[in-house]
C-alpha positions in Angstrom: 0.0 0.0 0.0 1.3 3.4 -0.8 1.3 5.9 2.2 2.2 9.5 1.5 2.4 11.7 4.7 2.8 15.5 5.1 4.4 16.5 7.9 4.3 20.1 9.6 7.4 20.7 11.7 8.4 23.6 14.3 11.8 23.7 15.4 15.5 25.4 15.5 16.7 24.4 12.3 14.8 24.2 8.7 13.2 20.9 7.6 16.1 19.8 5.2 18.4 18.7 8.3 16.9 15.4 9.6 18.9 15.1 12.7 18.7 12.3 15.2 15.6 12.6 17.2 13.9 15.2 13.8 10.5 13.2 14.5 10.7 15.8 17.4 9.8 18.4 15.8 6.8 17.2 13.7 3.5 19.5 15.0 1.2 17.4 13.0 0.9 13.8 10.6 -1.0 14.0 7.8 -1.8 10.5 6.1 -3.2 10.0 2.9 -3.1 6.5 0.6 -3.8 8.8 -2.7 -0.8 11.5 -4.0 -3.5 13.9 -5.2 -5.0 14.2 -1.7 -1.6 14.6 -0.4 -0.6 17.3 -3.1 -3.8 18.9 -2.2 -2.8 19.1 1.8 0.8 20.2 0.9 -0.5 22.9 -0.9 -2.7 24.1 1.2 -0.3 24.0 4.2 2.7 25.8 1.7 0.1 28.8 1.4 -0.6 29.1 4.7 3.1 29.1 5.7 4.0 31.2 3.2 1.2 34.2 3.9 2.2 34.1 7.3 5.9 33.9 7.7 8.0 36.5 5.4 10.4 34.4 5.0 10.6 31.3 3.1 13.0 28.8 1.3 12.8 25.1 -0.4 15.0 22.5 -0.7 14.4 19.3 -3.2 11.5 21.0 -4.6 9.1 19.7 -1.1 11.1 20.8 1.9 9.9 24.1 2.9 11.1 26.3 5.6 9.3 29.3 6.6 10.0 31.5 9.2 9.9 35.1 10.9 13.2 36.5 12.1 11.0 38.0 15.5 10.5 34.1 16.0 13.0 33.3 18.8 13.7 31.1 21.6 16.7 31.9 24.3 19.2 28.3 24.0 20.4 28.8 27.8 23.1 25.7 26.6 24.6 28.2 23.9 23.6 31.8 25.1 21.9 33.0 22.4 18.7 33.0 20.6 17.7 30.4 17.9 15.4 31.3 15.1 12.1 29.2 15.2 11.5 27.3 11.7 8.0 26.0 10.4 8.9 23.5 7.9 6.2 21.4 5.5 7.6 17.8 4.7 6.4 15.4 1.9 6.8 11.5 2.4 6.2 8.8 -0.1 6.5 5.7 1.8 9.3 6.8 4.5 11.6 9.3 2.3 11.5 12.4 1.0 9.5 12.3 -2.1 11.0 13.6 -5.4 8.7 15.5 -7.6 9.1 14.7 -11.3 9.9 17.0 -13.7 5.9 17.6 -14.7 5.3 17.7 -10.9 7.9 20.9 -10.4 6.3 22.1 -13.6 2.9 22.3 -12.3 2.1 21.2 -8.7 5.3 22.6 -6.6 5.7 25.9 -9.1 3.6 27.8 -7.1 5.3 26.9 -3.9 9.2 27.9 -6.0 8.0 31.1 -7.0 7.6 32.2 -3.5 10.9 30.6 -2.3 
């Protein structure tokens, strides 16, 4: 069975970097069995993020990291503040999924223009 999953992430580093422990940092699990459902969620999500955080970047086309440079949190271990990332995350059956080139074309576009 095929299992897609869009994760939405809040933490100290963008989505990209999957640390030990990442799964931490997941805010919520979104599980769907068909990819349009999931491209529809992502979507969604990627608007939201990107209306409400200034800042934005993307890495292999369905990492996104958004983020607002007010967004802080004192690291008492390091004396200093951290910026807070929101990230969106697409799965295809446990890894990253790689958009094909009609995909990037048409689905995840939107989401690269505002990157």
């Amino acid at each position: 069975m095929t299992k897609w999953n869009v994760y939405l992430t809040k933490g100290e580093y963008e989505p990209w970097w999957f640390f030990e422990e990442w799964e931490t940092s997941i805010q919520a699990d979104y599980f769907f069995a068909e990819k349009e459902a999931a491209f529809a969620k992502y979507q969604e999500l990627a608007e939201e993020l990107m209306q409400n955080y200034p800042n934005h970047q993307t890495k292999k086309d369905c990492l996104l990291a958004a983020w607002n440079e007010e967004e802080v949190e004192y690291c008492e271990d390091c004396e200093d503040d951290i910026q807070t990332f929101h990230g969106l995350i697409l799965f295809l059956n446990g890894e990253v999924y790689q958009p094909t080139p009609e995909e990037k074309e048409t689905i995840f576009k939107h989401v690269l223009t505002f990157s």
